[in-house]
Phi, psi and omega in degrees: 000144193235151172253169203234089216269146175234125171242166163266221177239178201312312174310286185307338219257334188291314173307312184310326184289311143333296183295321165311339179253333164300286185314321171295317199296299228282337167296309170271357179257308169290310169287316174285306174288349163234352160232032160060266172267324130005294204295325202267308207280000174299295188305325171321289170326304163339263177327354204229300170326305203274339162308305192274314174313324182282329169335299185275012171263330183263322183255162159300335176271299191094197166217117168315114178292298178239176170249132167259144163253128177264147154247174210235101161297115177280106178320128160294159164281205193239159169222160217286150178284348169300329181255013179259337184302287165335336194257338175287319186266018166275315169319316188287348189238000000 
């Protein structure tokens, strides 16, 4: 079984990156003077959003939303086209 890492991709990850520092200015200009402690946990919340997007906009690897486990399907052998014709053409009829 092999696992498969899914991230997203450069764009979303560059808005996200984007929104998270549009949330930070609005934490410290908006949030925090007025709902006092809320604001930190805001800016956090913030900060963290805007952390894991520039990773995955700057690096190559990135961080992963999931992991899929794939299996690895073992190949038929091939088989000669004389004998694979006969058998599309018990299908076609």
């Amino acid at each position: 079984m092999r696992k498969i890492r899914v991230k997203p991709s450069k764009g979303q990850s560059f808005f996200g990156l984007m929104i998270g520092i549009i949330f930070i200015v609005l934490g410290f200009t908006i949030v925090i003077p007025k709902a006092g402690l809320f604001g930190l946990l805001w800016i956090g919340i913030a900060l963290m959003i805007t952390l894991i997007n520039g990773y995955n906009v700057f690096s190559v690897r990135g961080l992963s939303k999931y992991e899929v486990n794939a299996e690895e399907y073992i190949t038929r052998e091939k088989e000669d086209f004389e004998v694979k014709l006969p058998k599309l053409n018990k299908l076609n009829k």
